[in-house]
C-alpha positions in Angstrom: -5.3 61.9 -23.9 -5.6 64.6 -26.1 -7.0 64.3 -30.0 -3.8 65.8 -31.4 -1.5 63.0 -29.5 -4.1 60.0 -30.8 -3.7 61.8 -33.9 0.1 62.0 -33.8 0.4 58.3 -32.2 -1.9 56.7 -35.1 -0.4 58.3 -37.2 3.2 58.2 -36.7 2.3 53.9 -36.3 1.2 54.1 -39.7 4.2 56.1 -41.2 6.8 53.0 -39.2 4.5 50.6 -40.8 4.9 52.1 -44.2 8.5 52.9 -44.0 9.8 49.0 -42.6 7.9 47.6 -45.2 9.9 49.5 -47.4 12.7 48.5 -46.2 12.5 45.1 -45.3 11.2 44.9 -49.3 14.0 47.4 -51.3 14.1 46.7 -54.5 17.8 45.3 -55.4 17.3 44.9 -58.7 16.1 46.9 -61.7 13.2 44.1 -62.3 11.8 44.5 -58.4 12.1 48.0 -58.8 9.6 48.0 -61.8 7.6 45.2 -61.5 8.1 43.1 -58.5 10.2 40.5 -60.5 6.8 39.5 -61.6 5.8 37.8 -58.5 2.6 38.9 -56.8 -0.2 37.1 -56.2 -3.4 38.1 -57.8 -5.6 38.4 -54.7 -2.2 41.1 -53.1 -1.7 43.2 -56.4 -5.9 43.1 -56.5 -5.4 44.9 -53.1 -2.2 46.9 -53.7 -4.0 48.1 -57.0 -7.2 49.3 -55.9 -5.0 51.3 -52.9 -3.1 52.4 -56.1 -6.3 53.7 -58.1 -8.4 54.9 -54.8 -6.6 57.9 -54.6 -7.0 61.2 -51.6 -9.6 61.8 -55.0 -11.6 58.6 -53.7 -10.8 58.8 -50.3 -11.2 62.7 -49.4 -12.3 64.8 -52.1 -15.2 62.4 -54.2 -17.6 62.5 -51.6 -17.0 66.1 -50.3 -18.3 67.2 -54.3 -21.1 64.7 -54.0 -22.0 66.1 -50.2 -22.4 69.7 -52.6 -23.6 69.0 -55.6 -25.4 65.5 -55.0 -26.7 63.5 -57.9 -24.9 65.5 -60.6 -21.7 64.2 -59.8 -22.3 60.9 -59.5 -20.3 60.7 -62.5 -17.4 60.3 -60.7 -18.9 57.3 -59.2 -19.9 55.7 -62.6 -17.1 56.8 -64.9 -14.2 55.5 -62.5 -15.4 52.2 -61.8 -16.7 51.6 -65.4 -13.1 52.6 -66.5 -11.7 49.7 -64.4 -14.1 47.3 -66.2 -13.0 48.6 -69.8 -8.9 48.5 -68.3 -9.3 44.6 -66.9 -11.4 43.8 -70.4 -9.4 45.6 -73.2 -6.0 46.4 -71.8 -4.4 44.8 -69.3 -4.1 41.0 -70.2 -3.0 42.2 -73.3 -0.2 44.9 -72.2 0.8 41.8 -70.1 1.2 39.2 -72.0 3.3 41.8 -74.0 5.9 41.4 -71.7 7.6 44.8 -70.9 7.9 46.7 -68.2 7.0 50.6 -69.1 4.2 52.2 -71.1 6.1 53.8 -73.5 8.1 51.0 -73.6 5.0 49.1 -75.1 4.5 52.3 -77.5 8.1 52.5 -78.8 8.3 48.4 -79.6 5.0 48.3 -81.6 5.2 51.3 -83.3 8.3 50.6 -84.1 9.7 54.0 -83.4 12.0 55.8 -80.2 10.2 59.1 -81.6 6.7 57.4 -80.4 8.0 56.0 -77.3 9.5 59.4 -76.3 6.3 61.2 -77.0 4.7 58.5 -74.5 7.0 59.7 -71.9 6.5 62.8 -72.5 2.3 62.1 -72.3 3.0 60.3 -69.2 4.7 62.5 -67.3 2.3 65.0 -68.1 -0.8 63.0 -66.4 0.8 61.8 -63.8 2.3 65.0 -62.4 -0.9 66.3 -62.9 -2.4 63.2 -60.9 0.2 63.1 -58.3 -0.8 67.4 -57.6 -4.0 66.1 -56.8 -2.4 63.8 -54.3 -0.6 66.3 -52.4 -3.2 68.5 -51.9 -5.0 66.0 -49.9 -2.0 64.7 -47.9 -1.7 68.6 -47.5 -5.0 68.7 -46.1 -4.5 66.2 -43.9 -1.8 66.7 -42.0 -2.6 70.6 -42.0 -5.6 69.7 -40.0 -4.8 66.3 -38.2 -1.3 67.9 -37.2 -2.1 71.3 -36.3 0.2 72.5 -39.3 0.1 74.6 -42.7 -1.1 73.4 -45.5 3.1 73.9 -47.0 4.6 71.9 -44.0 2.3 69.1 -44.4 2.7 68.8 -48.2 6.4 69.1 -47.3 6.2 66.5 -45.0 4.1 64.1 -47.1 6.9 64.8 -49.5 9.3 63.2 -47.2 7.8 60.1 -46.2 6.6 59.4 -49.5 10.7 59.9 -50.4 11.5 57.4 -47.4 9.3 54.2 -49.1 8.9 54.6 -52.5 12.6 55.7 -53.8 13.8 52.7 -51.5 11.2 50.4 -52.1 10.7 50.7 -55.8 7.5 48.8 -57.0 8.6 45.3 -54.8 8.4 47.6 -51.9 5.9 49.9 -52.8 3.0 46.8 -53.5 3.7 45.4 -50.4 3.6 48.9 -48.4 0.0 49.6 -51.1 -1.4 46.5 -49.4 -0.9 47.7 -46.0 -2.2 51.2 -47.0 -5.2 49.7 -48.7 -6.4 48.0 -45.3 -5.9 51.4 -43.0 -7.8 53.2 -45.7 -10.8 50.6 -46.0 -11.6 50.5 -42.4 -10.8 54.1 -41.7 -13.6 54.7 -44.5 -16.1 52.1 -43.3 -15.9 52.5 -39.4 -17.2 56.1 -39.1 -19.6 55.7 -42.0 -21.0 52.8 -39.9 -21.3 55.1 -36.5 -23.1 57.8 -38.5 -25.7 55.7 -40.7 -26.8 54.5 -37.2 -27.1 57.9 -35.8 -29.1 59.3 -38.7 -30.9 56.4 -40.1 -30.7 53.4 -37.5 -28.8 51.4 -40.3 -25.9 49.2 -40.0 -24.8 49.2 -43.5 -24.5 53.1 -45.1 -25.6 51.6 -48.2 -29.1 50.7 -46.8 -28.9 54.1 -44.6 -28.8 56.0 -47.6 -32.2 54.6 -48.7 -33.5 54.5 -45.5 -35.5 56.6 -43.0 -34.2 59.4 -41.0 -34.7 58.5 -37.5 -35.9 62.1 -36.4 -38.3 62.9 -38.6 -39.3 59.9 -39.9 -39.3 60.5 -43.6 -36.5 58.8 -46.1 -33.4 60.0 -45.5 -32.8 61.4 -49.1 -36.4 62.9 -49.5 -35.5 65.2 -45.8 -31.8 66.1 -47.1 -33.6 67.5 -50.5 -36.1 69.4 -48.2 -33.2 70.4 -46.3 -31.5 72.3 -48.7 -33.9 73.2 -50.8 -35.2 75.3 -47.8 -31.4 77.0 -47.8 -32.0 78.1 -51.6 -29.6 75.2 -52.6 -30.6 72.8 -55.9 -32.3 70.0 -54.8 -29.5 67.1 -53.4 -31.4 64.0 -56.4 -32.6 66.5 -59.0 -30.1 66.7 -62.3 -29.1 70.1 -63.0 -26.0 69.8 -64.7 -25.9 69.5 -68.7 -26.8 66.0 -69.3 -24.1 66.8 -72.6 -21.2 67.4 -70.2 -22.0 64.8 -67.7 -22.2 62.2 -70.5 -18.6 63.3 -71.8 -17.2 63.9 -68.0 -18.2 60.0 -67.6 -16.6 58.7 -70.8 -13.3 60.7 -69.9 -13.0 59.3 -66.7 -13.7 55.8 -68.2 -11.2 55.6 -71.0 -8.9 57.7 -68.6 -8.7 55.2 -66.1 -8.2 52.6 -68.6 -5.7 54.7 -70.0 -3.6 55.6 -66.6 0.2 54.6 -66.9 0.6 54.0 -62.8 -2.3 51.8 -63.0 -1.5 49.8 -66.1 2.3 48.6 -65.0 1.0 46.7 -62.2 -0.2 44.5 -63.9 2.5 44.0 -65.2 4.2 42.6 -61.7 1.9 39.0 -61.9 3.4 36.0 -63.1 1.3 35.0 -65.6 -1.5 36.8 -68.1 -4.3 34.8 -66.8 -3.4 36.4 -63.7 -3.8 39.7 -65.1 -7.7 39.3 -65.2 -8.2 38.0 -62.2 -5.7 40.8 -60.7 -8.2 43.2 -61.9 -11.3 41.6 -60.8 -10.5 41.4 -57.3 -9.4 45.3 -57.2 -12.6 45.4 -58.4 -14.2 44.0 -55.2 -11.6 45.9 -53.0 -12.9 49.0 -54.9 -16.3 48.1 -54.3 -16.2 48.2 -50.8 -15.6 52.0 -50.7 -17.1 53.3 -53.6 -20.5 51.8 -52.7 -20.0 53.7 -49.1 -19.1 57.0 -50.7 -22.7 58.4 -51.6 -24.4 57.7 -48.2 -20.9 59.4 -46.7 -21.3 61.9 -49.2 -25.1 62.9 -48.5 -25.0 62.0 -44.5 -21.7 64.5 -43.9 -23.8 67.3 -46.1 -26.8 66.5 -43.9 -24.1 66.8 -40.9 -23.0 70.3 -41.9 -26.4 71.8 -42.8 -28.0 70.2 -39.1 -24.6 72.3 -37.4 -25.5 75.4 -38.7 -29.0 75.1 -38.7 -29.9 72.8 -35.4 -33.7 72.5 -36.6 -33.2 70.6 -39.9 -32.2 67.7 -37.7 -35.4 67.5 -35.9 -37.7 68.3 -38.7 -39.0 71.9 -36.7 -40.8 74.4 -39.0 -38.5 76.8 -40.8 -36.6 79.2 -38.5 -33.2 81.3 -39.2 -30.8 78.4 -40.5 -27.8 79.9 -38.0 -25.3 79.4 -35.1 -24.3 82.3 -32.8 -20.4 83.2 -33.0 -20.8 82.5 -28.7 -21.5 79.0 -29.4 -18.7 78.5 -31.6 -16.5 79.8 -29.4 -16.9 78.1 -26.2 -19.2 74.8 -27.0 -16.9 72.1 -27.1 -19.3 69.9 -29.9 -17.8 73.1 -32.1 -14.5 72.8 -31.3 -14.2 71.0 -34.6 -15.2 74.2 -36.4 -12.6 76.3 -34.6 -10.0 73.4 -35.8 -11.1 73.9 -39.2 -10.8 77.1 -39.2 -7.1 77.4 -38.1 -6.2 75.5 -41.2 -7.8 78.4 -43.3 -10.1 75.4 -45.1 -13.6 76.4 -43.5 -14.0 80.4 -42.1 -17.0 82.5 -41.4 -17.4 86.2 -41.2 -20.4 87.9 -39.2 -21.2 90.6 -42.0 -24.1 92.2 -40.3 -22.9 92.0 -36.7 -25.8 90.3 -35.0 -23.5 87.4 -33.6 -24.8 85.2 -36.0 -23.3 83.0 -38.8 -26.6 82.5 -41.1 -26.4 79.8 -44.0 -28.1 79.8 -46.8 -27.4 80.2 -51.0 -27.3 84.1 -51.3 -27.5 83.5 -55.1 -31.1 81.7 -54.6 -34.1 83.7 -55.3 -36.5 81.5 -53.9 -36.6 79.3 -51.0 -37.4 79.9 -47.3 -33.7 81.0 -46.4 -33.6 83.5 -49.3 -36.5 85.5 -48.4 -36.1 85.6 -45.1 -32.7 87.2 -45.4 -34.5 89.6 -47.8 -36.7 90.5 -45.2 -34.0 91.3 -42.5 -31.9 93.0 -44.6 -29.4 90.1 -44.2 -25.2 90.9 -46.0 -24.8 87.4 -47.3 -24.3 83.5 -46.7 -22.0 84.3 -43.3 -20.2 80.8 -44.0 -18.0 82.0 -46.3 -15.4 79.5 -47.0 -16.5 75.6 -47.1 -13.4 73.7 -48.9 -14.7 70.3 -50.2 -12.0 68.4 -49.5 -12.9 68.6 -45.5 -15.8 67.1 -45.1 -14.7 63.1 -45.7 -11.9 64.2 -42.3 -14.4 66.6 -40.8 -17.4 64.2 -40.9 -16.7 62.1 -37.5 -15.8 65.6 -36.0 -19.2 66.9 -36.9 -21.2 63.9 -35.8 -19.4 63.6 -32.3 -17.5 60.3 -33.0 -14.5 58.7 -30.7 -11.4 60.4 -31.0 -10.1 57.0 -32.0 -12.0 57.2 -34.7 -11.1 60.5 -35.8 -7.5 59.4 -35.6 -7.8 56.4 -37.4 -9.7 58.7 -40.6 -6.7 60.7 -40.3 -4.1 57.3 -41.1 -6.6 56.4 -44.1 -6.4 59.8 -45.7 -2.9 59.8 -46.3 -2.9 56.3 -46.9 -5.1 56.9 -49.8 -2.8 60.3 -51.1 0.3 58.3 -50.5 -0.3 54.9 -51.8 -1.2 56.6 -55.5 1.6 59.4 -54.8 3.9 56.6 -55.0 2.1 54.4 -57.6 2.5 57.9 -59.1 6.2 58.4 -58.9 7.2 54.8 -59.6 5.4 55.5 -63.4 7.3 58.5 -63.1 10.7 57.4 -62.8 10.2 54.6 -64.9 9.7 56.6 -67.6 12.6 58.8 -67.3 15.1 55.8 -66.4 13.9 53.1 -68.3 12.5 54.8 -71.6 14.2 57.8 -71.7 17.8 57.6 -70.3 18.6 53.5 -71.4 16.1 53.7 -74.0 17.4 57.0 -76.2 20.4 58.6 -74.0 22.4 55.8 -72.8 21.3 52.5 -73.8 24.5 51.2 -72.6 24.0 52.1 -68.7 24.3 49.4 -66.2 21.8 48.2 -64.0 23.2 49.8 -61.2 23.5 53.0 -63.0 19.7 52.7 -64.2 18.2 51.7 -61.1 20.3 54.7 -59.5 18.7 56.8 -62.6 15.2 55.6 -61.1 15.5 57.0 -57.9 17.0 60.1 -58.5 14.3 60.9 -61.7 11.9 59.8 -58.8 13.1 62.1 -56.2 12.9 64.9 -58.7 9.2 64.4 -59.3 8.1 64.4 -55.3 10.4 68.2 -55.4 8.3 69.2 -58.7 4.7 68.0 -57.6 5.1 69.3 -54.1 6.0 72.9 -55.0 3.0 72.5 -58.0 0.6 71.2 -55.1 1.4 74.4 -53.1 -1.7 76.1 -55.5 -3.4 73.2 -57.3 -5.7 73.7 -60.3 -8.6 72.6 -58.2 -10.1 70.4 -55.0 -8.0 66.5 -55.1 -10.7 65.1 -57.3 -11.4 68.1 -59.6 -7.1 67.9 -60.2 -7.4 64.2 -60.7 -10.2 65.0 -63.3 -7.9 66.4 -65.3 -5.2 64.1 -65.5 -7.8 61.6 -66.3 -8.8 63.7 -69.6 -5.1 63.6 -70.4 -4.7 60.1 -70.3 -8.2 59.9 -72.2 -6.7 61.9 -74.7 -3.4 60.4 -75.5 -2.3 57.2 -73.9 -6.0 55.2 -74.4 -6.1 55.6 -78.1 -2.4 54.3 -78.7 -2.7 51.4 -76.5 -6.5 50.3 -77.8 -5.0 51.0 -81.2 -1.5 49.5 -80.9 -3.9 46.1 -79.8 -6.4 46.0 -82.3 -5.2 47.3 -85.1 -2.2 46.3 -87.6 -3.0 49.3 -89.5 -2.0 52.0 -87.6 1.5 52.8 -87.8 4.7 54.8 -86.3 3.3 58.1 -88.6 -0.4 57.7 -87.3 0.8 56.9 -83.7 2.7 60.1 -83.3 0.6 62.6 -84.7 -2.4 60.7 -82.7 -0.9 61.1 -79.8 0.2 64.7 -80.6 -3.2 66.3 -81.4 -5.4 64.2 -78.8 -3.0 65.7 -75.9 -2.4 69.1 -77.1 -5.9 69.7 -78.1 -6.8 68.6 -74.2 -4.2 71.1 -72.7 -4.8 74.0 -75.0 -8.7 73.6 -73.7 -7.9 72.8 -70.1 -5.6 75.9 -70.2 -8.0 78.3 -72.1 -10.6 77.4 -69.0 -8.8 76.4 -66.1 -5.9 79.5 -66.1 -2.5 79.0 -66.9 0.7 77.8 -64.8 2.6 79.7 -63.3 1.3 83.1 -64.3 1.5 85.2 -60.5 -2.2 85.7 -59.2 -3.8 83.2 -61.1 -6.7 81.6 -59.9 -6.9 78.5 -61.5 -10.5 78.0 -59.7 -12.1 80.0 -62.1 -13.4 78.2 -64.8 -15.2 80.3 -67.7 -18.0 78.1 -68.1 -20.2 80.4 -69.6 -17.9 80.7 -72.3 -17.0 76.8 -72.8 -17.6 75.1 -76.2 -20.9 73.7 -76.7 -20.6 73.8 -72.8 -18.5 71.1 -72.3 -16.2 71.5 -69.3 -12.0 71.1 -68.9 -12.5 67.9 -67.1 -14.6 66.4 -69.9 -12.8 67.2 -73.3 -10.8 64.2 -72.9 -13.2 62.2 -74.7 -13.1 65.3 -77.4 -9.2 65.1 -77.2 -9.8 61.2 -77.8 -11.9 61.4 -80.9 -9.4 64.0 -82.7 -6.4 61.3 -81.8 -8.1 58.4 -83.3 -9.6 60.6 -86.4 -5.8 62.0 -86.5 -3.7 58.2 -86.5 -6.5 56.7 -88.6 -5.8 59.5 -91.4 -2.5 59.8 -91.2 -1.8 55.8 -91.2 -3.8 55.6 -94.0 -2.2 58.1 -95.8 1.5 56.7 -95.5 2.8 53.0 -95.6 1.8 49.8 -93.7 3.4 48.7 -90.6 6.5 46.1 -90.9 5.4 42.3 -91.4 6.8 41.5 -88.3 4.9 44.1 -86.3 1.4 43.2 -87.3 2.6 39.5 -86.6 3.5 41.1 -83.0 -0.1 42.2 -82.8 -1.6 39.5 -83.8 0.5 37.4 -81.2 -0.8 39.8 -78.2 -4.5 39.4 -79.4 -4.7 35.6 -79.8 -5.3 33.4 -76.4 -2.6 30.9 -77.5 0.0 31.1 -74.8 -2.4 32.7 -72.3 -0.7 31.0 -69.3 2.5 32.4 -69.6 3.8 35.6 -70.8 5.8 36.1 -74.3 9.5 36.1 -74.4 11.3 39.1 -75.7 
């Protein structure tokens, strides 16, 4: 049996798994739509939510920027999962026991004010378009490679299923299907990761491999990769090199960010009770663990992977010799065949500059190292591998290392079950929004139940048509996307909702403007770095960093857009009236364990 038929056959099981859960759960009411009618377990929305949060950014694109840039962004790492301990802690029990079903729903009632709850929408629909881009780029990815298609038809056909089971499903559907999703994802991660920490290191557990010895040369596996490319002219893979100011600020933005992202926070609102909310959170927390503890050693080993394919001696520890492949051996050895796949997608390419029939690798840029002089010596054009994309080498990695086509196939399901499950995590946030806040809560407060849950899925089909086309040319690799979105819920929704719980001084006036400056301030610094939509031949790749203020990068002003929302609804709340008595009664309700078993009426 060919690959692209176990491919095909793996994944098209997963898609019929997705889509009858769908169906056999449709949401038939507006409360299943949004929250589950408040009926899942702890342990299964633990699950669903960590499938939720451990996006094709987790799954695909966080260890391809560790495989490049090693220690440095380990931020990722630190700043998501320390978010998720700031969201179970300061958040969620709280936004639960509140008792709605929306974000800006939660805005609007305690500020007191449809002007604050329309400015949520508008904040949420901001990051989570920008999140759900990052999604389809990775299920583009995937299928482009996995199904032997463009990178448009697969995003266009991600865009289809994800149509199928979330706009049928709702939320009752969609936790259900997230579950599912979250199990394919988890072993697809795990199983190769195992296979190649035995190859390299002789260790069961990646974790250990990581720390362990390579089996080849016989020195620790992280002290060889640093030799490794080092020897190229790369940085060292451990050594910091990165400004220690942005990296700092980069970690708080993805913290308060994920403590601040709408599609996470509402499902916690689908548990019965508050005291269920905690313990929701703490076991995503362990589901989380089990992947984000594996993503370094898959990270450094697939780097290691790359470097030993282009450059066959690394892997045996030989002395220094030309770090190349000849264009013959990709051509007709079948171990390469994975490079010639690759390549068809238009994600990974080489170019024989200097016509020897060799694709030399090595950092051009590097003025020292082994590789660098050498190919000052031979007159050498260039680093002949000339387009790596990060977002391959999580998909590519069992490839490289030889691994059962099964196994390849089964990588292929978990990718798009991680771009998928938080498309539609996504999209539910999305639509909402639009039906709940914006058309019964402003236009049409009169509308049915029928009419609103109609409202729902056509707002929600809309967004999968808008993020699609915008994930045709994203701002950036699926995590570096996600990034951002994380700075823009950093900058607007975390401040409101720590504020609106644990302060009965901030009102309507100070929410507003808050809100206001910390998002605009974000996007008028992402957009003065990262390029600006929708201008033709923009390439949004290009950050100016040598231009950034005080050298702090787009991804990382969040905590900067933060800061200026706080400063901005402390100054102004100050500076006009108190809230009504009955609101800072509200807030002092939603702060105080009495009732913690059961959720307020409204």
């Amino acid at each position: 049996m060919s690959q692209f038929t176990l491919n095909l056959i793996v994944i098209g099981l997963s898609f019929a798994l997705y889509i009858g859960i769908a169906i056999y759960a449709r949401a038939g009411s507006t409360a299943e739509f949004y929250a589950a009618n408040r009926g899942v377990s702890p342990v299964m929305n633990g699950m669903a939510t960590a499938a939720d949060w451990m996006s094709a950014a987790s799954f695909i694109s966080m260890a391809g920027l560790i495989a490049f840039t090693g220690y440095d962004n380990s931020t990722y790492l630190m700043g998501w999962t320390g978010g998720y301990v700031l969201l179970a802690m300061l958040l969620a029990p709280y936004l639960r026991k509140f008792g709605k079903f929306t974000v800006p729903e939660f805005i609007g009632d305690r500020f007191y004010s449809q002007t604050a709850r329309i400015i949520g929408v508008i904040c949420l629909l901001i990051i989570s378009i920008t999140y759900v881009i990052g999604q389809m780029t990775g299920v583009g990815v995937t299928f482009s490679r996995y199904l032997e298609v463009s990178n448009a038809t697969g995003l266009w056909i991600g865009a289809a299923l994800v149509f199928c089971y979330a706009v049928l499903g709702g939320m009752k559907g969609i936790t259900y299907t997230q579950v599912a999703q979250y199990i394919v994802l988890i072993i697809a991660y795990t199983i190769p990761a195992v296979f190649i920490a035995l190859q390299l290191t002789g260790n069961v557990l990646p974790q250990l491999g990581l720390f362990g010895t390579h089996t080849e040369s016989g020195v620790k596996f992280l002290t060889k990769l640093d030799q490794v490319v080092t020897d190229l002219g790369f940085n060292s893979y451990t050594g910091h090199h990165k400004s220690t100011l942005d990296m700092v600020l980069f970690t708080l933005a993805l913290m308060i960010g994920t403590a601040g992202l709408p599609h996470v926070i509402i499902r916690f609102f689908t548990v019965p009770k508050v005291s269920d909310a905690r313990k929701s959170a703490g076991w995503a927390l362990v589901f989380i663990a089990l992947l984000y503890t594996v993503a370094p050693a898959v990270g450094s080993m697939s780097r290691f992977n790359l470097t030993a394919t282009m450059w066959p001696g690394a892997e045996t520890g030989e002395t220094f010799s030309q770090p190349a492949i000849s264009l013959d051996t990709i051509q007709n050895d079948p171990e390469k065949q994975w490079m010639r796949t690759w390549q068809a997608t238009g994600l990974l390419n080489w170019e024989d500059k200097n016509g020897d029939g060799l694709i030399q690798y090595y950092n051009d840029a590097a003025a020292a190292g082994p590789a660098a002089e050498m190919a000052t010596a031979q007159g050498l054009a260039g680093n002949e591998l000339t387009t790596v994309n990060n977002d391959i080498m999580v998909l590519a990695n069992p490839e490289i290392a030889n691994l059962p086509g099964w196994v390849i196939a089964i990588v292929a399901a978990g990718g798009l079950a991680a771009a998928l499950s938080t498309a539609a995590g996504l999209l539910l946030a999305i639509s909402g929004a639009v039906s709940h806040d914006l058309v019964k809560g402003a236009i049409n407060p009169g509308i049915s139940e029928k009419g609103e849950l109609l409202a729902a899925r056509i707002s929600m089909a809309v967004s999968i048509l808008v993020a699609t086309i915008l994930g045709l040319n994203p701002p950036g690799f699926a995590a570096q996307t996600v990034a951002l979105a994380f700075g823009l819920a950093a900058s607007s929704i975390f401040p409101v909702l720590m504020m609106g719980i644990f302060s009965k001084r901030i009102n309507k006036q100070g929410a507003i403007w808050g809100m206001l400056a910390g998002i605009l301030s974000t996007l008028l610094y992402i957009f003065t770095y990262k390029g600006w939509f929708f201008v033709a031949g923009t390439n949004m790749l290009e950050d100016n960093a040598a231009n950034w203020l005080f050298g702090i990068s787009p991804a990382s002003f969040g905590v900067i857009g933060a800061l200026i929302n706080f400063a901005v609804a402390y100054v102004v709340s100050n500076a006009t009236e108190e809230p009504p008595v009955h609101v800072q009664e509200l807030v002092e309700s939603i702060r105080v364990p009495r009732g913690a078993g059961g959720a307020v009426a409204h």
